[in-house]
C-alpha positions in Angstrom: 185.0 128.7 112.4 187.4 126.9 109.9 188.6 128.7 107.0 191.6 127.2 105.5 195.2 129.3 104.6 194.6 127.8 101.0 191.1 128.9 100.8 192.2 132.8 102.2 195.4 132.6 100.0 194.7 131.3 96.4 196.5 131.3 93.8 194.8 133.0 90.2 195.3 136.1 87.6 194.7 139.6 88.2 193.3 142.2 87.9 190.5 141.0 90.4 189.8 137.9 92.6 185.9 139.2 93.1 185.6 140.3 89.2 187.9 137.9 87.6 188.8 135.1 89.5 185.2 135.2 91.1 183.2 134.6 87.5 185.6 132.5 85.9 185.0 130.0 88.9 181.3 130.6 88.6 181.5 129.8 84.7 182.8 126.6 85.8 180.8 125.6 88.3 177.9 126.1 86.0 179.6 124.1 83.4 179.8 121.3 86.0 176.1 121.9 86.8 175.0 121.0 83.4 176.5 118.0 83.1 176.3 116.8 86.8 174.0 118.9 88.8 170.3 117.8 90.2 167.9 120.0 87.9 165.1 118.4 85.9 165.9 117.4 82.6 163.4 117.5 80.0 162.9 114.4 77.9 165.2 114.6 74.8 166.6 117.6 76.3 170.2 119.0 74.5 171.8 122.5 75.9 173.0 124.5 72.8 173.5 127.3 73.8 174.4 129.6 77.1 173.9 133.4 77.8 175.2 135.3 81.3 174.4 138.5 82.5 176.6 140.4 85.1 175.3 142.9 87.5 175.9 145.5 90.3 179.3 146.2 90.9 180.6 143.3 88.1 178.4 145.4 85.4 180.0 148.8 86.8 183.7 147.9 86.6 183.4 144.4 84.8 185.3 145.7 81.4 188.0 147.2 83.1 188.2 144.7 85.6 188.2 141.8 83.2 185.4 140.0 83.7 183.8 138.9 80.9 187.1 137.7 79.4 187.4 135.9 82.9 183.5 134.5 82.2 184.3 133.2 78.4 188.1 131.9 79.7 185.8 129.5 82.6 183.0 128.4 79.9 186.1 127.3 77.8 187.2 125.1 81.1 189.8 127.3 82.6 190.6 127.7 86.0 192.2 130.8 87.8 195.1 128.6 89.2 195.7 126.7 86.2 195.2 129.4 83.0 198.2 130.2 81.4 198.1 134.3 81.4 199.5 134.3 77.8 197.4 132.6 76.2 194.2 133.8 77.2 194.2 136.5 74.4 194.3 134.0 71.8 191.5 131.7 73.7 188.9 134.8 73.9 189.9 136.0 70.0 188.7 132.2 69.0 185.4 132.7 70.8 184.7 136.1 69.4 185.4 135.0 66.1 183.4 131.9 66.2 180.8 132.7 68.5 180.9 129.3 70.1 182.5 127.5 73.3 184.0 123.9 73.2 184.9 122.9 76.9 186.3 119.6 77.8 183.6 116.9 78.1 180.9 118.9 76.7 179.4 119.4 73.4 180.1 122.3 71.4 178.0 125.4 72.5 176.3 129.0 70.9 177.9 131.7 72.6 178.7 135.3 70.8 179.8 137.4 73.6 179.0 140.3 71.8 174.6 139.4 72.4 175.4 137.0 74.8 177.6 138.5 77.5 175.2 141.3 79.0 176.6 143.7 81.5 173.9 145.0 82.9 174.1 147.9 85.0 170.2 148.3 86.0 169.1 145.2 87.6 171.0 145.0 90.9 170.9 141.5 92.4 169.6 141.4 96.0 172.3 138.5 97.4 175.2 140.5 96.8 177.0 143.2 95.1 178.5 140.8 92.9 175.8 138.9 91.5 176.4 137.1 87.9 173.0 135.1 85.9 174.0 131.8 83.7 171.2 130.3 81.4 171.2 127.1 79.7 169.0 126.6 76.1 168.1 123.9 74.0 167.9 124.7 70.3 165.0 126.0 70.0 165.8 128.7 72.4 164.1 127.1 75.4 165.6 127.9 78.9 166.4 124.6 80.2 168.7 125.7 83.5 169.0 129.1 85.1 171.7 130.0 87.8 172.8 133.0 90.1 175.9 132.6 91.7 177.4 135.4 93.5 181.6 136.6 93.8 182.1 137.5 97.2 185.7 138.5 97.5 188.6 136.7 97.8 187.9 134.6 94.1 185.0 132.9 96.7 181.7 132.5 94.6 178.4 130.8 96.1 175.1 130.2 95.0 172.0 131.4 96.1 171.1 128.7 98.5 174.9 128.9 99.6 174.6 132.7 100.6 171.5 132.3 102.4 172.8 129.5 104.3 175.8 131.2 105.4 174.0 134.1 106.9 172.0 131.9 108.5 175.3 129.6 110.4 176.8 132.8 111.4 176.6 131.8 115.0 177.1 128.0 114.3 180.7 126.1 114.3 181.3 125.7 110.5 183.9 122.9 111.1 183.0 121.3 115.0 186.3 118.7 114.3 188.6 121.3 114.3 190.7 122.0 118.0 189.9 125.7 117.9 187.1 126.8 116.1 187.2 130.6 117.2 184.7 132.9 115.6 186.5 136.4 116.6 189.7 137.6 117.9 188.3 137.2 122.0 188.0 133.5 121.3 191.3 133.5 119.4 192.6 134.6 122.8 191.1 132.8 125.0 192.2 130.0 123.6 195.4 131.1 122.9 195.7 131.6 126.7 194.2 128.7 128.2 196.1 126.2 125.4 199.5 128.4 125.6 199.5 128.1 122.0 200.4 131.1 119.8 197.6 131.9 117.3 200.0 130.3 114.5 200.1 127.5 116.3 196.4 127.1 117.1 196.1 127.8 113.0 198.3 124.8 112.4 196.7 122.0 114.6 193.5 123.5 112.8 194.8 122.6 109.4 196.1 119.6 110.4 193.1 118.2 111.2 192.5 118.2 107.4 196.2 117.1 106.2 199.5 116.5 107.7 202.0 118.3 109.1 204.6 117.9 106.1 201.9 118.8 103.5 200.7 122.0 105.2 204.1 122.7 105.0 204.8 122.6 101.4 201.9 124.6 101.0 202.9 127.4 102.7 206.0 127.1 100.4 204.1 127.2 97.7 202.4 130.2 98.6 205.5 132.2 99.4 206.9 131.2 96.6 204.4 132.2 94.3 203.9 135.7 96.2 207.7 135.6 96.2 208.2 135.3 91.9 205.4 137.8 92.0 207.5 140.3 93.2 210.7 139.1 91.4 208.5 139.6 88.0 206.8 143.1 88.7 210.4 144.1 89.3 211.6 142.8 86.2 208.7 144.8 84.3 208.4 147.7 82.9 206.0 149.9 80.1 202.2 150.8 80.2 199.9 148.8 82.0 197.1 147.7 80.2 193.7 148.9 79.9 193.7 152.8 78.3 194.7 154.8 81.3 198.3 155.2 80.5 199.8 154.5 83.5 203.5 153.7 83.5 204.7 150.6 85.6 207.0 152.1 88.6 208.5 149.5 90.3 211.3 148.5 88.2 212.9 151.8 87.6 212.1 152.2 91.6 214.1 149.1 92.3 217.1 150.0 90.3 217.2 152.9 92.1 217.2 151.5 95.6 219.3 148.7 94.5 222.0 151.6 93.4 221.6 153.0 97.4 222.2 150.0 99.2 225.0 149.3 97.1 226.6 153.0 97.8 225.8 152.9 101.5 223.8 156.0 101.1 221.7 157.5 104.2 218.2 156.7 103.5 215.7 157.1 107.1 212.9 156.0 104.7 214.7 153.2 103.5 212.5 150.4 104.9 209.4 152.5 103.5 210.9 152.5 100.3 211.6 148.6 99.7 208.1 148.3 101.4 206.5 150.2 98.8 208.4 148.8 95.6 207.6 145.3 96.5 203.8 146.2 96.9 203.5 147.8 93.6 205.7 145.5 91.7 203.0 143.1 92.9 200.0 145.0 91.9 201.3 146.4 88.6 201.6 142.9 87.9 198.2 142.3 88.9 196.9 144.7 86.9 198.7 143.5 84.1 196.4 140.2 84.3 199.5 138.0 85.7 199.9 135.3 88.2 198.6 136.7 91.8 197.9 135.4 95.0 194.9 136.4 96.9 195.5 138.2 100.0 193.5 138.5 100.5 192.3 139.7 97.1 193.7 140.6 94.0 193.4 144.3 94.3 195.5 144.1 97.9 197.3 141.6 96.8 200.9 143.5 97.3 200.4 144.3 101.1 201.5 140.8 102.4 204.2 139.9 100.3 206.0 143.5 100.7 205.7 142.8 104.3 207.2 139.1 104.2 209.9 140.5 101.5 210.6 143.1 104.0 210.4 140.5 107.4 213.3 138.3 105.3 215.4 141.1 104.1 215.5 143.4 107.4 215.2 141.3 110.4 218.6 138.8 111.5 216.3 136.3 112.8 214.2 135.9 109.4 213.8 131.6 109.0 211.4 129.4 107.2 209.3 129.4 110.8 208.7 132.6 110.8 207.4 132.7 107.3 205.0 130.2 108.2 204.1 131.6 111.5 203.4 134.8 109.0 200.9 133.4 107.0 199.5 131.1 109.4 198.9 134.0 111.5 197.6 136.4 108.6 195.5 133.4 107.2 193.9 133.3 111.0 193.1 136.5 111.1 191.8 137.0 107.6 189.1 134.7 108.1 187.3 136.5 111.5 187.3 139.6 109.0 185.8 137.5 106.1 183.5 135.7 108.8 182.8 138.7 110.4 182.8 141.7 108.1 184.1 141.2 104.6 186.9 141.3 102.4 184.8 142.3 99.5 185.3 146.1 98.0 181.9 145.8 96.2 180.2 145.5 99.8 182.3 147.2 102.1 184.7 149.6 100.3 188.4 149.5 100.2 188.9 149.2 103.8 187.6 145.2 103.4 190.7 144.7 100.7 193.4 146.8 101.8 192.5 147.2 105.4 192.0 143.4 105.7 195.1 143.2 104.0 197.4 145.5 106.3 195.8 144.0 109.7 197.0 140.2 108.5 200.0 141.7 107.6 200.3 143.7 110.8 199.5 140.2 112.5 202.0 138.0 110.7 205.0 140.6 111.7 203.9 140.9 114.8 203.9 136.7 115.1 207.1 136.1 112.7 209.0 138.2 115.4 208.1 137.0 118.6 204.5 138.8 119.7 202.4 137.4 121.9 198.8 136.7 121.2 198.0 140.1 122.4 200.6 141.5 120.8 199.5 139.9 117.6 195.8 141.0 117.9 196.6 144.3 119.1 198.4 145.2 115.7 195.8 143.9 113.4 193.9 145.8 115.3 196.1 149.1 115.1 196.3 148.2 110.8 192.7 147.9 110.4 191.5 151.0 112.5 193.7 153.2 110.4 192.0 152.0 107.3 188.3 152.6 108.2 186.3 154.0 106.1 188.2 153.9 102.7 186.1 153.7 99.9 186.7 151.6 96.8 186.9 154.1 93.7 188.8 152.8 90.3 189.8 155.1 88.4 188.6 153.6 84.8 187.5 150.7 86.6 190.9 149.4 86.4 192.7 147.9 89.4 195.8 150.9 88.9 194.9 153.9 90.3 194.8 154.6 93.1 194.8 150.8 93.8 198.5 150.1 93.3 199.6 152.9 95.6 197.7 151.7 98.9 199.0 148.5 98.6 202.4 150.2 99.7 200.9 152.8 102.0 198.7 149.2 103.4 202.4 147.8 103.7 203.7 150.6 105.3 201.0 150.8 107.9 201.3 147.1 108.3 204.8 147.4 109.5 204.2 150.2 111.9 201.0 148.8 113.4 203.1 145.5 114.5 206.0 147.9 115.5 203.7 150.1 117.7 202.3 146.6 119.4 205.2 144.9 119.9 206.5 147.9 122.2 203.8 147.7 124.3 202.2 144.3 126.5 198.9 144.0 124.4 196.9 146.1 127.0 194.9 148.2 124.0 191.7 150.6 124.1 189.8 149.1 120.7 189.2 145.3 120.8 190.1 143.7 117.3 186.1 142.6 117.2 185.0 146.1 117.9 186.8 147.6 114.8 186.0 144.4 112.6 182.5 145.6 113.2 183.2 148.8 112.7 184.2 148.0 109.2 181.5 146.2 108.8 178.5 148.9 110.0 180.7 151.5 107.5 180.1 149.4 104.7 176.5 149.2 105.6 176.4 152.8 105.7 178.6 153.8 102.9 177.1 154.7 99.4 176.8 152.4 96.5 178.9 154.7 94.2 182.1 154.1 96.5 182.2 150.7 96.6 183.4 149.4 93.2 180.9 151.0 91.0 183.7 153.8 89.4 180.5 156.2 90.1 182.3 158.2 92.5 185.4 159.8 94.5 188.9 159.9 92.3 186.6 157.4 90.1 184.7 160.4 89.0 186.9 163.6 89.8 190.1 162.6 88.0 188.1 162.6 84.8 186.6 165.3 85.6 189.4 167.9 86.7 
């Protein structure tokens, strides 16, 4: 099983990589569909016009999420990596005023988003939670080309026939070239022990199967970077966060604060805690202010990660470019037995699939950057992600704020203590990483529609109503 570190860390705009990253890439594979995909093409045939319909969890918490502003920004050609955050307002004013899309390469098309961009909150699709419906017309108002293409988590988005065909490779390799193509966490260390590789190291000779060893090495730059000026931004921030709760951007005022303690030598035995916390939410205020963001592995648990790499570099002597890269190597490895195994998705498994992922690759990464073992390593995405069971996904609003923001620093938090706790011991550990992964996933099986990015139920519901 081969997911690549860019594929599980992606650069895009908040607030969401399943609601808004997720349908602007869908929007733009369906643009590229039209002009170059295999569908039979009536003679004389013209598209004029489009319509998209968004359902199940996208329908719920698609306004506040962004997602039709994401849609109409990828029918006008835009990408999530590429988009320049402050522009996008002016992009989706000339659409609604026009009631027409002009994407590069393609003829000018009908499209009023206020008939044409249907959020449809009574027709679940059966794929996924996340389940958006392009259509294609001629002038006359003929359907010409109809598509389903699903956002599952992460800013990934298949089709129909691409869902259906991963369910059905579960048990096959998805990439045989690669040197170790582990599926779970017991063949991450079996290999790990018969190689006598660390799991960062079995991550890079994967990669490098696919690219060299200098360009993999920019790219983790880059993406430590990016989370990096992330950070530097959301602390540079302050005001109300977008969207009508009224919710006040913390981080900044936080920072000062802190910054004004370390500079006065004060006493502080939750100091690390603190720093943890302040990077996370300057991260995910910034996220839900519609900024640059990198999936970690989504948008809405976006500030776990960095926090934790912030806080690797700023408290630990030993801190160097290697152990950045062994971080994210390691949390990139991990992340994608939970994606292959479980899910990262909060529309299918709850919270515990965004910030639990989140805080067991972070957990991982730690435990790598400073020396861990394999076991070691395992053990504390283990001890993360056990602690996170259960949580439910429940936007207040529907906006990626509340409570959203806050467990991103308690995910940090947890991250740090889980590879604490298993680097003081040998590895030897009661609850395999596999066992909890599939705990997750049987939870999200079992857990109710209403906590799982609908806004239909827990703080979701009772903050409004208190």
């Amino acid at each position: 099983m081969f997911l690549s570190v860019f594929d599980v860390f992606k650069i895009g705009i908040g607030p969401s990589s399943s609601h808004t990253m997720g349908p602007m890439v869908a929007a733009s594979r369906f643009l590229d569909e039209i002009l170059n995909g295999d569908w039979p093409r009536p003679s004389g045939y013209s598209v004029a016009g489009m319509t998209v319909s968004l359902h199940g969890s996208l329908a719920f918490t698609g306004i506040g999420h962004g997602t039709g502003r994401a849609v109409i920004l990828g029918l006008m050609g835009h990408h999530p990596e590429t988009v320049d955050p402050d522009a996008m307002d002016g992009i989706i004013a000339g659409v609604e005023a026009d009631g027409k899309i002009t994407p590069p390469g393609h003829p000018v098309y009908t499209f009023d988003p206020q008939t044409d961009l249907v959020f449809d909150r009574k027709t679940p699709l059966s794929g996924h939670a996340n389940g958006m419906t392009f259509n294609a017309f001629d002038g006359d108002g003929r359907l010409l080309l109809k598509r389903i293409y699903y956002s599952i988590g992460g800013g990934f988005v298949v089709t129909e026939l691409e869902l259906e065909a991963m369910r059905t490779a579960k048990e096959t390799p998805v990439e045989p070239g690669v040197p170790f193509p582990f599926h779970n966490a017991a063949e991450m260390l079996a290999m790990a022990q018969s190689s006598g590789l660390s799991i960062a190291e079995m991550k890079r000779a994967n990669e490098e199967t696919h690219q060299t060893r200098t360009a993999l090495d920019k790219g983790l730059d880059g993406i430590w970077s990016a989370m990096s000026q992330c950070i530097d931004r959301g602390l540079s921030r302050d005001g109300v966060m977008p969207g009508g709760l009224n919710v006040a951007r913390r981080a900044k005022a936080m920072h000062e604060k802190l910054q004004d303690e370390w500079k006065q030598n004060k006493v502080n035995p939750l100091l690390a805690n603190d720093w943890l916390s302040v990077y996370a939410m300057a991260v995910n205020e910034e996220n839900a202010a519609g900024g640059r963001i990198v999936t970690a592995p989504t948008n809405g648990a976006a500030g776990v990660i960095p926090a934790t790499v912030r806080y690797y570099t700023q408290f630990h002597d030993g801190s160097d470019s290697k152990g950045i890269h062994d971080f994210i190597l390691t949390a990139a490895a991990i992340g994608g037995i939970i994606k292959h195994n479980a899910s990262i998705s909060g529309a299918e498994v709850g919270c515990q699939g965004e910030v639990g992922s989140a805080s067991a690759m972070a957990a991982a990464g730690l435990a790598a950057a400073m020396g861990g073992t394999p076991e070691q390593v395992e053990n504390a995405a283990e001890i993360a992600l056990e602690h996170h069971l259960g949580m439910t996904c429940d936007p207040v609003g529907g906006l990626v704020q509340v409570p959203c923001i806050e467990r991103n620093a308690l995910g940090a938090v947890k991250a740090v203590t889980a590879a604490s706790l298993a680097l003081k011991g040998d590895g030897t550990h009661f609850v395999p990483l596999d066992a909890c992964i599939e705990t997750m996933r049987q939870t999200g099986l079992d857990m109710n529609e209403r906590y799982k990015e609908t806004s239909e139920g827990g703080l979701a519901v009772n903050v409004v109503e208190c």
